[in-house]
Structures are given as structure tokens and as C-alpha cells.
ROVEXDREN-862931 format. One record per residue (C-alpha): x, y, z negated; chain. Coordinates in Angstrom, 3 decimals. Example, Ala and Ser with C-alpha at 12.3 -4.5 7.8 and 13.67 -1.06 7.14 Angstrom:
// residues 2
<<12.300, -4.500, -7.800>, A>
<<13.670, -1.060, -7.140>, A>
***
This chain:
// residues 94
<<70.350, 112.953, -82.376>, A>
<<74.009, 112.517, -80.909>, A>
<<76.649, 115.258, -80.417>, A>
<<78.599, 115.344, -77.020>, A>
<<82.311, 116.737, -77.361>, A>
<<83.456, 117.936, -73.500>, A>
<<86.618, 119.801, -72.555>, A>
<<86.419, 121.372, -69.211>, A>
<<88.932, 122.687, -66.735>, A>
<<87.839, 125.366, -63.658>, A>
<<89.365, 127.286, -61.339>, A>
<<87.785, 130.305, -62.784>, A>
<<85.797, 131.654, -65.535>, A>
<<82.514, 133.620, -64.481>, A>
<<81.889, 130.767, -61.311>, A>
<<82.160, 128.006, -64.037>, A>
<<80.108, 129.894, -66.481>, A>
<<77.422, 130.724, -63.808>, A>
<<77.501, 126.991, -62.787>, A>
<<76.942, 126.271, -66.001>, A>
<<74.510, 128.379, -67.101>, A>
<<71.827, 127.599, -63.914>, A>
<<72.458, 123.777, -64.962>, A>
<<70.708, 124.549, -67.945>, A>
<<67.325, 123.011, -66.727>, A>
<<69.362, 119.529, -65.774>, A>
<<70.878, 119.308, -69.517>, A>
<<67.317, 119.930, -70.945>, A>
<<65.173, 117.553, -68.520>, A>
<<68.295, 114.726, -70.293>, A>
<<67.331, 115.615, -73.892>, A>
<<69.677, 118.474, -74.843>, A>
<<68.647, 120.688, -77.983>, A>
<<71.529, 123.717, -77.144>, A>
<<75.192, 123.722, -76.370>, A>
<<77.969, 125.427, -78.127>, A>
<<80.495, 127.177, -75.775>, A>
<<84.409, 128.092, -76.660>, A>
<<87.128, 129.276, -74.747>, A>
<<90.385, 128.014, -74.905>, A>
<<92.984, 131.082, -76.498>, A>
<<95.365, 129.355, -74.580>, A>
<<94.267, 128.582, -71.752>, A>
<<91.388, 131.095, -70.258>, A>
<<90.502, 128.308, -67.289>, A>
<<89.353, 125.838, -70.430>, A>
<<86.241, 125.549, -72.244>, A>
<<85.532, 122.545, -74.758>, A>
<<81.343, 122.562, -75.053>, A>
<<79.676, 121.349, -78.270>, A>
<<76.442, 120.105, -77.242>, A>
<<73.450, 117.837, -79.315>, A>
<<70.698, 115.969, -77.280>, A>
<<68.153, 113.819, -78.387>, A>
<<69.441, 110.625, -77.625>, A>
<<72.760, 109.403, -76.878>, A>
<<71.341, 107.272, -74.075>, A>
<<70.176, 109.703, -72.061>, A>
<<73.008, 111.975, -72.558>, A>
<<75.114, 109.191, -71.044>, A>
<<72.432, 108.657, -67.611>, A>
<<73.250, 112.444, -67.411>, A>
<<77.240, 112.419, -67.472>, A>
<<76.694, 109.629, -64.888>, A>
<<74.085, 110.795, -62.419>, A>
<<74.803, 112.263, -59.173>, A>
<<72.939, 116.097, -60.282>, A>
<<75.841, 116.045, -63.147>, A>
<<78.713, 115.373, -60.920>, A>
<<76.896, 118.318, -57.917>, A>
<<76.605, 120.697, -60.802>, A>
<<80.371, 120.277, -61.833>, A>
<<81.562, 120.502, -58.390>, A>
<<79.591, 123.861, -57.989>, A>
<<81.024, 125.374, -61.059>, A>
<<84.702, 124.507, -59.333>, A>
<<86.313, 122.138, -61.803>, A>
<<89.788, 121.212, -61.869>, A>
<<89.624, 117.499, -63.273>, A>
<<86.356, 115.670, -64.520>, A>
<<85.272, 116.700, -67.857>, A>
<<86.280, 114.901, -70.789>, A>
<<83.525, 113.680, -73.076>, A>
<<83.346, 111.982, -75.793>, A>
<<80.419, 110.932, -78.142>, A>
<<80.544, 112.227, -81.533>, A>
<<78.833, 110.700, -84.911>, A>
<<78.566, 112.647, -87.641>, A>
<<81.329, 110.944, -90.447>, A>
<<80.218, 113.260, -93.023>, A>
<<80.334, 117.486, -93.948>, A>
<<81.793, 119.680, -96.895>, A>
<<80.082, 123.132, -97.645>, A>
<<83.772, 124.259, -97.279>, A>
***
């Protein structure tokens, strides 16, 4: 399993979040187990998106395929997303 770190930037809130939300079925046909949304405080156009899929492989074809880059354009984003690939270092119970 890999974890996928993206901040996003949109023009508004409920078009990004419905854009989002119908691109469910393209996240899950590239291996994703669930996403993680939170809003910036400061800025209420922001959201960075916590999201684990199967394999970091296909997670990549997906950030790269044309579907991806329709389905951001949809949700009106200001700036291509910024991802980056996360491996878990280690955790502490607090």
C-alpha cells in the first residue's frame, strides 16, 4: 500500500467537491482504498487530500492519464495538484 499527499487549489468549494466526489469511480478502478479530505483554515479555495491505494504504480498511471487531468479541469482548479508519494517512516501512539 502507498499513501498519496495532494494539495489542491479551485475556484470554488461545492464545484470542486462535486467534481471530486463523482470521480470517485476513476480513483477506485486505479487501486484507491479511501481518501481523507481537509480544508485549508486559511485558505477556504484549498484542500490537501490524504489518500492510500493499493499500489503506488497505479496511483502514478492515474495522476498521469488523460480521465485525471478531465476530472480536475471539471472540478475548476486553479494550478495542477501537488502530489507527492508518501512512505510510512514510522508512528508514535502519541
Amino acid at each position: 500500500m502507498t499513501h498519496v499527499l495532494v494539495r489542491v487549489n479551485f475556484e470554488e468549494f461545492e464545484k470542486w467537491k462535486a467534481g471530486f466526489t463523482a470521480a470517485s469511480s476513476l480513483r477506485q478502478q486505479y487501486g484507491s482504498q479511501g481518501v481523507t479530505v481537509y480544508r485549508s483554515s486559511d485558505n477556504p479555495n484549498q484542500v490537501v487530500i490524504v489518500g492510500a491505494y493499493e499500489d503506488k504504480q497505479r496511483a502514478q498511471q492515474m495522476f498521469q492519464s488523460q480521465e485525471f487531468r478531465a476530472a480536475t479541469k471539471r472540478a475548476g482548479l486553479t494550478a495542477p495538484p501537488e502530489v507527492t508519494f508518501l512512505d510510512e517512516a514510522f508512528k508514535l501512539p502519541a
